[in-house]
C-alpha positions in Angstrom: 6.0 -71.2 -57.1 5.3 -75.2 -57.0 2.2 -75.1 -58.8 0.9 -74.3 -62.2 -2.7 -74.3 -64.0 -2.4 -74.3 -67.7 -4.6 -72.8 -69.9 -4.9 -73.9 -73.9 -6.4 -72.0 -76.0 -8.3 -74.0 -78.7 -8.1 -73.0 -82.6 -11.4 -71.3 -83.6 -12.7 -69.9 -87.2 -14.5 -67.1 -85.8 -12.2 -65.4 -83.2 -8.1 -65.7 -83.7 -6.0 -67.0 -81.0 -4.1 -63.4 -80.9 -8.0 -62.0 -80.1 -9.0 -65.0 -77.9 -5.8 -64.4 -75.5 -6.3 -60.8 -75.1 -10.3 -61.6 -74.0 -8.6 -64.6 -71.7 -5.5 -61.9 -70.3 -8.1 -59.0 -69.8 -10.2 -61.7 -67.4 -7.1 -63.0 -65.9 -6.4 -59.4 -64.9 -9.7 -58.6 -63.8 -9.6 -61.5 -61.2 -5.9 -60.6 -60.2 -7.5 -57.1 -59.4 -10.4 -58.5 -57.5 -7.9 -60.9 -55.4 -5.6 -58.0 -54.7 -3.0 -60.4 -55.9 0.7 -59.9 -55.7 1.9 -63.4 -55.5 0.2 -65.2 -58.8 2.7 -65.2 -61.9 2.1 -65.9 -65.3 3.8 -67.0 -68.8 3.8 -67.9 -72.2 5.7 -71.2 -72.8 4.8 -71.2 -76.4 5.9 -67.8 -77.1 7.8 -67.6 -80.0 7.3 -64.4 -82.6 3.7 -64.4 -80.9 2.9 -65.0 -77.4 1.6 -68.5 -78.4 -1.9 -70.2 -77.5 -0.8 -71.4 -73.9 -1.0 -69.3 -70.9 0.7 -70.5 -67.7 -0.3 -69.3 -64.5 1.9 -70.0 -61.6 1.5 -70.0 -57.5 0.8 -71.4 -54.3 -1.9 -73.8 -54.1 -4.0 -71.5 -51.6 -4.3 -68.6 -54.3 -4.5 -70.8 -57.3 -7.6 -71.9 -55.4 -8.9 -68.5 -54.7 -8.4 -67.9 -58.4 -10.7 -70.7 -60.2 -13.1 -70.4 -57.2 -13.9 -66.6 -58.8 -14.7 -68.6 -62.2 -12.6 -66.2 -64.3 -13.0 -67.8 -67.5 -16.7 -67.4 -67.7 -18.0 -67.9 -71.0 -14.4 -67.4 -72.2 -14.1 -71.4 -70.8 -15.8 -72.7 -74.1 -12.7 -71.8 -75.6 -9.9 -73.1 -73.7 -8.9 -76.3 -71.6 -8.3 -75.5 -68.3 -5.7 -78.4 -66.5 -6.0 -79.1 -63.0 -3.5 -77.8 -60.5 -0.1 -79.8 -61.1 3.4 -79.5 -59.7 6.0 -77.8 -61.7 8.7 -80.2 -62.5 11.8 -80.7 -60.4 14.4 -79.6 -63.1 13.1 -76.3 -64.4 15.1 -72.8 -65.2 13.5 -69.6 -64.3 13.2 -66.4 -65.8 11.5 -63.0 -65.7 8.4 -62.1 -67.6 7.5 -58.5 -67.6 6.2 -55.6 -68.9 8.6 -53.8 -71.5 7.4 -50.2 -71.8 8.4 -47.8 -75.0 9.7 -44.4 -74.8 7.4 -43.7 -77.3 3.5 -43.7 -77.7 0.2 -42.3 -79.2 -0.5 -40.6 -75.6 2.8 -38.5 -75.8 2.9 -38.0 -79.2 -0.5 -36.0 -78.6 0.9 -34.0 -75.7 4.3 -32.9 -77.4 2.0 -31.3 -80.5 -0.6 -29.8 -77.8 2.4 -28.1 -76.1 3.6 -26.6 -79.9 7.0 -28.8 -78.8 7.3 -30.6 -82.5 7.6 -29.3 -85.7 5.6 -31.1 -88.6 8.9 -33.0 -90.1 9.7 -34.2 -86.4 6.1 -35.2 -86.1 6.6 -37.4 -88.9 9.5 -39.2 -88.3 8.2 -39.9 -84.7 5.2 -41.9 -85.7 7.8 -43.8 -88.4 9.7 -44.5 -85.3 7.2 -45.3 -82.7 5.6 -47.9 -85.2 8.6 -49.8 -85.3 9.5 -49.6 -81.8 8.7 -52.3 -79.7 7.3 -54.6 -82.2 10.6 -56.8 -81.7 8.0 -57.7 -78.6 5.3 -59.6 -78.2 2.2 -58.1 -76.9 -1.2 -58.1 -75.6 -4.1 -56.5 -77.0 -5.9 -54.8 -73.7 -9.4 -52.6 -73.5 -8.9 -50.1 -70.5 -12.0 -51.1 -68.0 -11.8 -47.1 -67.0 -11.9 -45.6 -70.2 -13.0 -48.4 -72.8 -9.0 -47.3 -74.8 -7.4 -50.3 -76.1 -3.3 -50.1 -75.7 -1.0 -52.8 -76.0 1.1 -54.4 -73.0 4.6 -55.4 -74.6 5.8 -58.3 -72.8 9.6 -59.6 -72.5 11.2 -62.4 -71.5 14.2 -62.3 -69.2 17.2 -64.4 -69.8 17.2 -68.0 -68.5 18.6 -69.0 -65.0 18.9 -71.8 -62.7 17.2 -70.3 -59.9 14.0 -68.9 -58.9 14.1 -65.4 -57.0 11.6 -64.2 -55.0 9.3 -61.0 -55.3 6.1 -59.5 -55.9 4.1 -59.4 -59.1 1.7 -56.8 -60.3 -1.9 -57.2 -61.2 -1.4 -58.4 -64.6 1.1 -61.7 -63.4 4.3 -59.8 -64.3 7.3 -58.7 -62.5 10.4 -56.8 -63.1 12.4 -59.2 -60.2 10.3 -62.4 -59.8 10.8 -65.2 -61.5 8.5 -68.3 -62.7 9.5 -71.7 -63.7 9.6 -72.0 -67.5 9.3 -75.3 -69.0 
């Protein structure tokens, strides 16, 4: 991954950055899904508690192309600056960005009391615990384009090395084994 397009999203009273890059990752998506994309990473150099109003996508020059040739952004443009194409500097760690999934959710929570499988007391302490699961994570605010559900995509950040490794990424820019150069 030599290249890099950053995007910056710009401060705004009536939609919060939080809001404004969940619209921007939800497009990003879209287009990695209509690209059939495996090869086109992305990260969050500003990430800190939050994921931070800069979005880094990262690739070869041939797919970054395809990428802004589908016009992604759309009206979503107004609020961000878009950088040209650049090269990713020479001395640069690595790292993986990926999805981080919980053991516990809203969707399994509803099976276990369909099924009869949890008492009322259990039921309880499992929505204490799922609420503060996972939220030592990031995340990304996403509207399902199948069934209109919002869920959230938790996203952490592998440790720091001094070499990139090589892989596949999913249609959302993340990968369990890939890395991308984080500067």
């Amino acid at each position: 991954m030599e290249l890099y397009i950053d995007i910056t999203l710009r401060a705004d009273a009536e939609i919060p950055i939080n809001r404004l890059l969940n619209t921007v990752y939800t497009s990003f998506h879209k287009a990695l899904c209509d690209l059939n994309s495996t090869t086109i990473g992305v990260s969050f150099p500003r990430y800190q508690i939050t994921l931070g109003n800069l979005m880094r996508i990262h690739g070869v020059l041939s797919d970054l192309n395809d990428l802004q040739r589908l016009d992604w952004l759309g009206g979503m443009r107004a609020y961000c600056e878009v950088s040209e194409i650049k090269l990713v500097p020479d001395t640069v760690q690595f790292r993986t960005i990926k999805r981080k999934q919980t053991t516990m959710s809203q969707a399994k929570l509803k099976r276990l009391v369909k099924r009869g499988s949890i008492t009322e007391n259990e039921l309880k302490q499992y929505k204490a615990k799922m609420f503060t699961k996972g939220l030592e994570h990031p995340y990304l605010e996403l509207i399902s384009g199948s069934n209109g559900h919002k869920h959230r995509r938790y996203i952490e950040f592998g440790e720091l090395i001094d070499h990139s490794v090589t892989g596949q990424f999913d249609q959302f820019g993340l990968s369990k084994t890939a890395t991308v150069p984080w500067f």
